[in-house]
C-alpha positions in Angstrom: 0.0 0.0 0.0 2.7 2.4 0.5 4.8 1.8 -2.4 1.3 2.5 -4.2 0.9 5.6 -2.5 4.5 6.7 -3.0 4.3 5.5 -7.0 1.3 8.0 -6.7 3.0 11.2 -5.2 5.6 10.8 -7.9 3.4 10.4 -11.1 1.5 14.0 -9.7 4.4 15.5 -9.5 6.2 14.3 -12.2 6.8 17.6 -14.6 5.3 18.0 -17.6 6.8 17.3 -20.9 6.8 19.6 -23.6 7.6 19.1 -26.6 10.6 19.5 -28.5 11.0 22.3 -30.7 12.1 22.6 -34.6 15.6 23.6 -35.6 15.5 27.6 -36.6 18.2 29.6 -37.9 19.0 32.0 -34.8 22.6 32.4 -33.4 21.3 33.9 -30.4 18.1 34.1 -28.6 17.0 38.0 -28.1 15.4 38.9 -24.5 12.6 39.5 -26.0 12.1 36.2 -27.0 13.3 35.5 -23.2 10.5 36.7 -22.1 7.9 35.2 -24.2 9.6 31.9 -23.4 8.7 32.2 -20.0 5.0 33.4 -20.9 4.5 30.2 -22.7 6.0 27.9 -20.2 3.7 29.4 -17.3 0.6 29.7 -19.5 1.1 26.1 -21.1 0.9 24.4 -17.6 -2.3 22.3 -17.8 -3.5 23.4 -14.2 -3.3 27.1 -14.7 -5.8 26.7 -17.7 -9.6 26.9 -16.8 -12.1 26.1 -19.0 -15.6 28.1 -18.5 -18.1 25.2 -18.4 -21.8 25.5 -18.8 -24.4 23.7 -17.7 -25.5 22.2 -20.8 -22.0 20.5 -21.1 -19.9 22.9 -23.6 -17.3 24.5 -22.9 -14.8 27.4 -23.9 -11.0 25.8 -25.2 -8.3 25.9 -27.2 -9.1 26.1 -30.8 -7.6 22.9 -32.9 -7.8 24.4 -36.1 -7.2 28.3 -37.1 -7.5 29.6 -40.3 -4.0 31.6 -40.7 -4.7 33.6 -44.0 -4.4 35.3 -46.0 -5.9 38.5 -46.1 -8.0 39.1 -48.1 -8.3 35.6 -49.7 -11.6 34.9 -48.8 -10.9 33.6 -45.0 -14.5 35.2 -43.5 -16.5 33.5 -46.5 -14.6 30.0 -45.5 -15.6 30.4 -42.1 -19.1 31.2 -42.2 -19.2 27.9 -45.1 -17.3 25.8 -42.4 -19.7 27.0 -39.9 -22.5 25.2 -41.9 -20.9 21.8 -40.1 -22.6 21.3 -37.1 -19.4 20.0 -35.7 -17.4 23.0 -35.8 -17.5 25.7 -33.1 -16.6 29.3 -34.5 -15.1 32.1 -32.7 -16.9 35.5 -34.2 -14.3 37.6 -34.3 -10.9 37.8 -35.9 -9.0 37.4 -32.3 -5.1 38.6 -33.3 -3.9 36.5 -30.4 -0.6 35.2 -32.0 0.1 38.5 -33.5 -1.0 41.1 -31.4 1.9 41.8 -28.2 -0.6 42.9 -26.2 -3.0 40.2 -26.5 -0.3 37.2 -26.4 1.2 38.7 -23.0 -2.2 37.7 -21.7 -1.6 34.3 -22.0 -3.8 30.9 -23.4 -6.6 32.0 -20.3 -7.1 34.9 -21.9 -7.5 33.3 -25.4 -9.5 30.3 -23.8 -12.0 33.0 -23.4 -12.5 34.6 -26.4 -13.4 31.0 -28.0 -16.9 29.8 -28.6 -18.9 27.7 -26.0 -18.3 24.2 -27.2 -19.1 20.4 -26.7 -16.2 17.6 -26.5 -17.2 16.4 -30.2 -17.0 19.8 -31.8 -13.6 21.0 -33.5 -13.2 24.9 -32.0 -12.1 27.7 -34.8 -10.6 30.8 -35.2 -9.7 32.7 -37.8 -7.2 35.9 -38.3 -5.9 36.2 -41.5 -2.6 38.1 -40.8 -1.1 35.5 -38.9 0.0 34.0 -42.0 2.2 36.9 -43.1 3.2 37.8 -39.4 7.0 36.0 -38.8 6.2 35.2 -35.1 3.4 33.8 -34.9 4.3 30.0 -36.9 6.5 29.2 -33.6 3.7 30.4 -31.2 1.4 28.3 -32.9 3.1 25.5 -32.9 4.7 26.0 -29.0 1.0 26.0 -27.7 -0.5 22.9 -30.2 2.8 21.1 -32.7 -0.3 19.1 -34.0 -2.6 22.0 -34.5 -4.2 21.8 -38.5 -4.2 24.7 -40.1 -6.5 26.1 -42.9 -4.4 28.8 -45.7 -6.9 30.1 -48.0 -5.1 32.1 -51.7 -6.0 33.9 -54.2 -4.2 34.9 -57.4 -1.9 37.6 -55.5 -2.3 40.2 -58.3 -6.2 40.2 -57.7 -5.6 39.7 -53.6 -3.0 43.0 -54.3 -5.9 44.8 -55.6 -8.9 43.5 -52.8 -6.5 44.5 -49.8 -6.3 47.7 -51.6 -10.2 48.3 -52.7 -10.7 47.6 -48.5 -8.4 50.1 -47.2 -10.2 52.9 -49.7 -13.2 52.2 -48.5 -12.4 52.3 -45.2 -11.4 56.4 -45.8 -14.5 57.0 -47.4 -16.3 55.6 -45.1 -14.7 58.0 -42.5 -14.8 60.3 -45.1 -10.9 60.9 -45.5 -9.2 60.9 -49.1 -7.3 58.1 -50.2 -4.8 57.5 -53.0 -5.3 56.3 -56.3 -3.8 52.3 -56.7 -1.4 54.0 -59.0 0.4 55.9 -56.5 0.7 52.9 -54.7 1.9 50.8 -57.3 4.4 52.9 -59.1 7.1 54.5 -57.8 9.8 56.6 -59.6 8.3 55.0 -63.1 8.4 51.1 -61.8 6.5 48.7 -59.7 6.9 49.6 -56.3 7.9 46.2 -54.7 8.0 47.7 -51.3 4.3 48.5 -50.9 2.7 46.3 -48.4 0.1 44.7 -50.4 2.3 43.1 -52.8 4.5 41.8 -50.3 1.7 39.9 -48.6 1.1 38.6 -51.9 4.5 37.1 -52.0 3.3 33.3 -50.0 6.3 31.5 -50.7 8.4 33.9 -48.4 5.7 33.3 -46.1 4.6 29.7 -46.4 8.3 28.9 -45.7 8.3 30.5 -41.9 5.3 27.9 -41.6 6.9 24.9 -43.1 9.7 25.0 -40.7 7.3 24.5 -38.1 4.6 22.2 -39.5 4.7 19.7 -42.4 2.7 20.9 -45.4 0.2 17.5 -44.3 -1.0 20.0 -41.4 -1.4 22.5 -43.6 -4.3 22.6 -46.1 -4.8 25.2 -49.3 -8.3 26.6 -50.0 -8.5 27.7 -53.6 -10.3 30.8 -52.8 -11.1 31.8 -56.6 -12.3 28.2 -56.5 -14.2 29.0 -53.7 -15.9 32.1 -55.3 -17.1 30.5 -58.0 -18.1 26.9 -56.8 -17.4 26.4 -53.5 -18.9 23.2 -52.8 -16.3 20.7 -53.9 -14.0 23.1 -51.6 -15.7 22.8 -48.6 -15.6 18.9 -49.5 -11.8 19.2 -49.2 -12.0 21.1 -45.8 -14.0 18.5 -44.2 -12.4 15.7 -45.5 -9.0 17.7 -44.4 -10.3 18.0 -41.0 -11.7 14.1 -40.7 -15.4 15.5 -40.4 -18.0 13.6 -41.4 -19.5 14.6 -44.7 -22.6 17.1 -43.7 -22.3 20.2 -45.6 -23.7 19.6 -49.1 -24.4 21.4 -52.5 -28.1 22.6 -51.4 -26.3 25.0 -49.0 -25.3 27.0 -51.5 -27.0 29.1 -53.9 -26.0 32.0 -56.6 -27.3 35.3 -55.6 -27.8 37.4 -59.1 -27.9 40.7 -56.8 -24.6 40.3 -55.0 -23.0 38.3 -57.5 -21.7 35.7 -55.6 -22.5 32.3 -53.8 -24.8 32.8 -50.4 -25.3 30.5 -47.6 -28.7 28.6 -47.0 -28.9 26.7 -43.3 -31.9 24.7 -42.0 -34.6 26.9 -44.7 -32.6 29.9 -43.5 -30.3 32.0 -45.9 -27.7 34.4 -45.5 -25.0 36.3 -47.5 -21.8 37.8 -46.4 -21.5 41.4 -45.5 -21.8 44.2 -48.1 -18.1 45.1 -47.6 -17.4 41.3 -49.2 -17.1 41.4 -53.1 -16.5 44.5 -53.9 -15.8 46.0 -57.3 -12.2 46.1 -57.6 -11.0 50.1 -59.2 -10.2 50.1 -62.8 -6.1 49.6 -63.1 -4.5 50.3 -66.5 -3.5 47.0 -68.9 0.3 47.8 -68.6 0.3 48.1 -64.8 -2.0 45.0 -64.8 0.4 43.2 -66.7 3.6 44.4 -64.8 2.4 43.0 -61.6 1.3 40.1 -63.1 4.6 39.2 -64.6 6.1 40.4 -61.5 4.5 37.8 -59.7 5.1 34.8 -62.3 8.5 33.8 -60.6 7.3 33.8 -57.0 4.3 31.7 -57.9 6.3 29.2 -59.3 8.2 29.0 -56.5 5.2 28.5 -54.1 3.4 25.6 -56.3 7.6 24.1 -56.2 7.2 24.3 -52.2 3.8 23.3 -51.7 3.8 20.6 -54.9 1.1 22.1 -56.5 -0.5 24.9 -59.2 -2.9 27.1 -59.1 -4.6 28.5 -62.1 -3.3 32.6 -61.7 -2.2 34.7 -64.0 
């Protein structure tokens, strides 16, 4: 009996292992990173997590899928189709947890709450699209969940260039401040102006490579998001076959709304569209400047289908 009990004391206090992580290139770890080191080991500690319970047996936790990206690629209309699957639990709002300093110094509690009320057979999600372009978050992610699946959703980058831009400008108007044209953005000094933020969130290879040296590319599935806009049934297929649901979502859901000109949702008789802010007409761009970010482009996409070993059909 006491060598049971003792056997007992040791497995409760037994530390808890964490995994090992992935090989970076770093010759020397900064303070900063010092610090958020020591967040991750107190906030990872099983016992200082609380999960808000409620009487009907759901619960708030973790998410085990997050869609990472990219911005504007279509990530809200994936959600609100994955939603559709009454085994996925969907946190509202984009929650900027991996990116945001001052939300990730609040630690996993704090993220635990901002997650949907849940029960043990649903699969929790959140979505925030610049985590996929942000260099710090791939090694959070992976230090809180190394088994965590993650949803990428891409355009062509030329038209995802132009939709981050048509967003921004109608922000301003709507707070009725002027805004640039897309050509003063786009040219600078006579040439393609590579250093303007849109295009280099356009640029996934740079990006998906920060992610593959934390996950394999088998944890990581590619939404076709001009795919999606046009039929997105048979992509939704490959998200729940991706994340080993069982097949639920179907082609009635969907329907072609002539107005918006685009797909809407239809739930239990019920039907819904995305916001009026999606789908938006894009500003006319001239040919020539159409074509030199297109060919600008053609190198760096063939370098992402080389890395992710596959095409897409953009320009």
């Amino acid at each position: 009996m006491a060598a049971f009990l003792l056997g007992a004391v040791l497995l409760i206090v037994q530390p808890q292992i964490v995994p090992s992580r992935p090989a970076i290139n770093s010759n020397a770890e900064t303070s900063s990173q010092s610090v958020q080191r020591e967040l991750l080991k107190k906030t990872s500690q099983k016992n200082d997590l609380k999960e808000s319970i409620h009487s009907n047996g759901s619960c708030q936790q973790l998410p085990q899928t997050i869609i990472i990206g990219v911005r504007k690629g279509g990530t809200r209309a994936l959600l609100e189709m994955l939603s559709l699957h009454p085994d996925i639990a969907a946190a509202e709002s984009e929650v900027h947890f991996f990116d945001w300093e001052d939300h990730y110094r609040n630690g996993f509690q704090w993220y635990i709450n901002q997650m949907p009320f849940s029960y043990p057979h649903q699969i929790t999600v959140e979505k925030t699209p610049a985590y996929f372009t942000s260099p710090k978050v791939p090694e959070r992610v992976y230090n809180m969940n190394h088994s965590m699946r993650l949803l990428l959703i891409l355009r062509d980058p030329s038209e995802r260039v132009l939709s981050d831009y048509t967003q921004v400008f109608y922000n301003h108007m709507q707070k009725h401040k002027p805004y640039p044209s897309i050509e003063q953005f786009l040219i600078k000094d006579g040439e393609l102006n590579v250093d303007y933020k849109a295009i280099n969130r356009s640029l996934y290879y740079i990006h998906m490579q920060n992610w593959l040296k934390y996950f394999p590319l088998d944890h990581i599935h590619i939404v076709d998001g001009d795919k999606l806009i046009k039929d997105p049934f048979p992509e939704i297929e490959k998200v729940e076959r991706f994340l080993k649901l069982s097949p639920q979502i179907n082609a009635s859901n969907f329907y072609f709304n002539k107005t918006k000109g685009f797909y809407c949702l239809r739930d239990s008789g019920r039907e819904r569209c995305l916001h009026e802010s999606k789908g938006r007409a894009h500003p006319q761009v001239d040919t020539r400047l159409l074509e030199k970010l297109h060919e600008y482009f053609h190198e760096p996409n063939k370098k992402f289908f080389k890395l992710v070993g596959r095409t897409f059909d953009w320009h």
